[in-house]
BANU-870871 format. One record per residue (C-alpha): residue number from 1; x, y, z. Coordinates in Angstrom, 2 decimals, decimal comma, always signed. Layout:
     n        px        py        pz
   NUM         X         Y         Z
...
***
This chain:
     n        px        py        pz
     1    +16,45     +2,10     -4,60
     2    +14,66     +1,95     -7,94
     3    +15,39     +5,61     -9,03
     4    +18,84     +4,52     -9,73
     5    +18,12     +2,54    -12,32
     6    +19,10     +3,88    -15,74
     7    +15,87     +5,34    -18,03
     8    +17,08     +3,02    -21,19
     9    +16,44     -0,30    -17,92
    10    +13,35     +1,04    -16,75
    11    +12,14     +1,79    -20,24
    12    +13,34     -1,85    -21,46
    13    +10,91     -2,96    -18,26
    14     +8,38     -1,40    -19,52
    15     +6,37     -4,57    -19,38
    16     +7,41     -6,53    -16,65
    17     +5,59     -5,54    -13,56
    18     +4,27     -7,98    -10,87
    19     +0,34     -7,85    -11,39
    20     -2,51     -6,18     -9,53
    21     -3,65     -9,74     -9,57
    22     -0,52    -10,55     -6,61
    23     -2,19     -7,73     -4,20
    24     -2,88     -8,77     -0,60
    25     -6,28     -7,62     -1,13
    26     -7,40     -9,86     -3,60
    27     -5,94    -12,97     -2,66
    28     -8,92    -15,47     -2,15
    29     -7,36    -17,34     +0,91
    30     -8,69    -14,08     +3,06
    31    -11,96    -14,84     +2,30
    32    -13,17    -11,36     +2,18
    33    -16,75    -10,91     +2,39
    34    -19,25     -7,48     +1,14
    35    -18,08     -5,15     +4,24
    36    -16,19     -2,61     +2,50
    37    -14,16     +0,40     +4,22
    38    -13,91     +4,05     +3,02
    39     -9,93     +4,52     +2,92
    40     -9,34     +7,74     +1,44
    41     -6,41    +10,67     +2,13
    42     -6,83    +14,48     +2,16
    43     -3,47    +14,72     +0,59
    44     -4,85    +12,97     -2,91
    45     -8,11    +11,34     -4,82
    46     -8,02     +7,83     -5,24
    47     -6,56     +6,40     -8,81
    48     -4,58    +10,16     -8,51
    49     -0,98    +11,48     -8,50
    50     +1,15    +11,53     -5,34
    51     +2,40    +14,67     -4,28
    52     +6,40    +14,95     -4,73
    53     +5,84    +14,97     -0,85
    54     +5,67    +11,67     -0,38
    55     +7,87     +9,96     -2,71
    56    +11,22     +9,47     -2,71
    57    +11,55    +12,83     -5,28
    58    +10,41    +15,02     -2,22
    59    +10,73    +14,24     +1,74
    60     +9,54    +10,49     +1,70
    61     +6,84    +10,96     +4,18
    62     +3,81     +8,11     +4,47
    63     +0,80    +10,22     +3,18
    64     -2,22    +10,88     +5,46
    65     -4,83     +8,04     +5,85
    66     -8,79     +8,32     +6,94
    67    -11,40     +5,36     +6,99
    68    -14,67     +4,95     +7,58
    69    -16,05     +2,82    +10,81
    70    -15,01     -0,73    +10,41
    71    -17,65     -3,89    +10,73
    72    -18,79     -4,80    +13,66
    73    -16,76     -7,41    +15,45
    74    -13,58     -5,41    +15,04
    75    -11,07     -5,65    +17,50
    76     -7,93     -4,59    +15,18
    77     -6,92     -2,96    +12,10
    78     -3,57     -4,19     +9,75
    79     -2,53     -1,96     +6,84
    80     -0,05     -2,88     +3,73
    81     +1,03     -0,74     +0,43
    82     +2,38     -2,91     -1,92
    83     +3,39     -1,18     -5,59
    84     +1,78     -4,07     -8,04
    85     +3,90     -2,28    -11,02
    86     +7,19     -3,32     -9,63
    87     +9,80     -5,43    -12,24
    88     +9,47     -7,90     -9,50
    89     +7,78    -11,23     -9,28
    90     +5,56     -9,81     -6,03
    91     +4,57     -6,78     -5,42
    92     +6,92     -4,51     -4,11
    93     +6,12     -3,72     -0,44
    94     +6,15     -0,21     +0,99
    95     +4,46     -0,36     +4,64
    96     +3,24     -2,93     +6,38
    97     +1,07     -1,99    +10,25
    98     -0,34     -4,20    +12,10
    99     -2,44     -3,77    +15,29
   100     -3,85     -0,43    +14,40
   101     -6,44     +0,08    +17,42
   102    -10,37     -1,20    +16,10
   103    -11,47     +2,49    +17,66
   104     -8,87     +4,60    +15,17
   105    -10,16     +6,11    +12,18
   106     -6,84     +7,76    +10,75
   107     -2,82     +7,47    +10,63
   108     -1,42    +11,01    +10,32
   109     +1,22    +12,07     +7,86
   110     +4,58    +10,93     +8,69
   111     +2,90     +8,63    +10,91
   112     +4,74     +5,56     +9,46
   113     +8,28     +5,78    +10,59
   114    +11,36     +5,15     +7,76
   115    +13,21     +3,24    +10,29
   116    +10,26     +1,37    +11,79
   117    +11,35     +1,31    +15,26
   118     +8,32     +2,00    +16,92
   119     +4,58     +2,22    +17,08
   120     +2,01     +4,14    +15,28
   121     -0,48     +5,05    +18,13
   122     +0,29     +1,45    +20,15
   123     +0,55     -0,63    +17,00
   124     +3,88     -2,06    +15,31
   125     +5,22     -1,80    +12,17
   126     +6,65     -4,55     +9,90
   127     +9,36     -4,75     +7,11
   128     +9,00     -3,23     +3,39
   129    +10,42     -4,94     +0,90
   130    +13,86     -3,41     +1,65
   131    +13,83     -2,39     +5,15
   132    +11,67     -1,42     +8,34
   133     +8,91     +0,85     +7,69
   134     +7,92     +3,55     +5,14
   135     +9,42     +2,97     +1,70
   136     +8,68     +5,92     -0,10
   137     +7,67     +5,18     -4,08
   138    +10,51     +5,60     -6,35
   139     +9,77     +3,95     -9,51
   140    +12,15     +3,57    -11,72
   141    +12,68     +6,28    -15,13
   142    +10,90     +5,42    -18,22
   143     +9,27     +2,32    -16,67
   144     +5,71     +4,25    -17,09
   145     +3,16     +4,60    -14,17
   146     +2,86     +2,73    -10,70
   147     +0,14     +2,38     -8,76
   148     +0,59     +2,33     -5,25
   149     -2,21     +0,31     -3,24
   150     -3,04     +1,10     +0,08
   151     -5,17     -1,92     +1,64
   152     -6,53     -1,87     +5,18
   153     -8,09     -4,57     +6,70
   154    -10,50     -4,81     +9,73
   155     -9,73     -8,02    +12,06
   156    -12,03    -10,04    +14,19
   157     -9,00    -10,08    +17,11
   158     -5,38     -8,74    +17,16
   159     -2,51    -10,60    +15,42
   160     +0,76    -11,95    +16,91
   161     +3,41    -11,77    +14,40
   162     +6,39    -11,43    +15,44
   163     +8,53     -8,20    +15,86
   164     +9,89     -7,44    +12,06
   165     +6,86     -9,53    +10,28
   166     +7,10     -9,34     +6,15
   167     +4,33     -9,53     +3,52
   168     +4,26    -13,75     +4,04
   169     +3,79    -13,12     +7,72
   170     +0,90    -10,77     +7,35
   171     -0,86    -12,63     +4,90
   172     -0,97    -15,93     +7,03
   173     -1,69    -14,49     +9,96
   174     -5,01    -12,27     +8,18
   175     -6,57    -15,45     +6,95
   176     -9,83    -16,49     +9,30
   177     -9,92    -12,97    +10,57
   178    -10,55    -10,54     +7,79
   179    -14,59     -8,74     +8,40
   180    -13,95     -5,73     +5,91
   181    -11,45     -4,01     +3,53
   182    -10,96     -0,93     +1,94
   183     -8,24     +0,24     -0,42
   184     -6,71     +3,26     -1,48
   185     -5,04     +3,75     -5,25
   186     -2,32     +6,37     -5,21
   187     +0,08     +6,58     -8,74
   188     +3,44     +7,79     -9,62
   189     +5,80     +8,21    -12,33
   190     +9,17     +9,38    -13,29
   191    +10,82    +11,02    -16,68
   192     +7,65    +11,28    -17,95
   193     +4,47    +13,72    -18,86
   194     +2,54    +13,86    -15,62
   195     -0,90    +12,59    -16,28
   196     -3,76    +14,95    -15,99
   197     -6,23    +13,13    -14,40
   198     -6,11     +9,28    -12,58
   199     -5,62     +7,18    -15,35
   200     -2,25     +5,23    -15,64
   201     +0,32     +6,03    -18,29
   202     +0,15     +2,44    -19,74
   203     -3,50     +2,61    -19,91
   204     -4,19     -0,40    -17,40
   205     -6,49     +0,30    -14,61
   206     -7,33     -2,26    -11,68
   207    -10,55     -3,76    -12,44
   208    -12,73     -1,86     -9,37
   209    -12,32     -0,86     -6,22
   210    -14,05     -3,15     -4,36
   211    -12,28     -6,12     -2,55
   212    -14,23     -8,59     -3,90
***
């Protein structure tokens, strides 16, 4: 999708991203409250690189995903990654799963199928921002680093969205019902040095990693 684009575009986009401020996560409708969730990945640290693995540079696979024991009152579990970097006016949606049983406490790798056609241990999976699905990040050349925001919400019942819900759906159908949250900050880049440590090419970070 957004590899394509020519290094002088992406370059010339430098600047024009969506906003960290357009996350699911921090949208004040949800009325999040203090419960926060570990999310974290044995594949990479929070506010690090992605492995090649899981981009659209390597095989595309979602990444592996842990979290720590939800609040109580859980009875389900809804995940989006949304890329707030995107030369989009929204974030650019990469997953969204819905449904995720209250009792699960990880999505292995691969777990989120491209094509979206089924379930990820009884739950369904919704529309990216292209597709069904995993999107795998592929940012464009020259446009500098993207942060790719994992969000996973605990719900006080499950959700009936439809079959092939998008970000819209998700968002309506999470407010009321949000206990807890926890996020996950994974980066990427391409035709550029490769960072040494977690902080973004452009020098932006997201203001804490608590979903206030």
């Amino acid at each position: 999708m957004l590899e394509h684009l020519p290094r002088w575009l992406g370059a010339m986009l430098r600047n024009v991203r969506a906003g960290h401020s357009k996350l699911v996560i921090v949208q004040p409708e949800l009325q999040i409250g203090d419960a926060v969730m570990e999310l974290t990945s044995p594949a990479f640290a929070s506010g690090a690189r992605l492995p090649v693995r899981f981009t659209a540079d390597g095989d595309g696979v979602s990444p592996p995903l842990l979290w720590s024991e939800p609040p109580a009152g859980t009875t389900s579990l809804a995940l989006i990654v949304e890329d707030p970097d995107a030369p989009a006016m929204q974030p650019l949606v990469h997953a969204i799963v819905w449904n995720l049983p209250a009792g699960e406490r990880h999505l292995p790798e691969g777990a989120i199928a491209p094509d979206g056609d089924g379930t990820v241990g009884g739950s369904d999976v919704g529309r990216n921002s292209f597709f069904e699905g995993w999107l795998p990040p592929d940012p464009p050349s020259g446009h500098g680093s993207h942060d790719y925001v994992f969000q996973l919400f605990a719900l006080s019942e499950t959700i009936d969205i439809g079959g092939n819900p998008g970000r819209s759906g998700l968002v309506r159908a999470l407010q009321g019902r949000v206990l807890g949250a926890g996020m996950l900050v994974g980066t990427y880049s391409r035709g550029e040095e490769v960072p040494l440590s977690g902080e973004r090419a452009s020098g932006e970070r997201i203001g804490g990693a608590s979903p206030a």
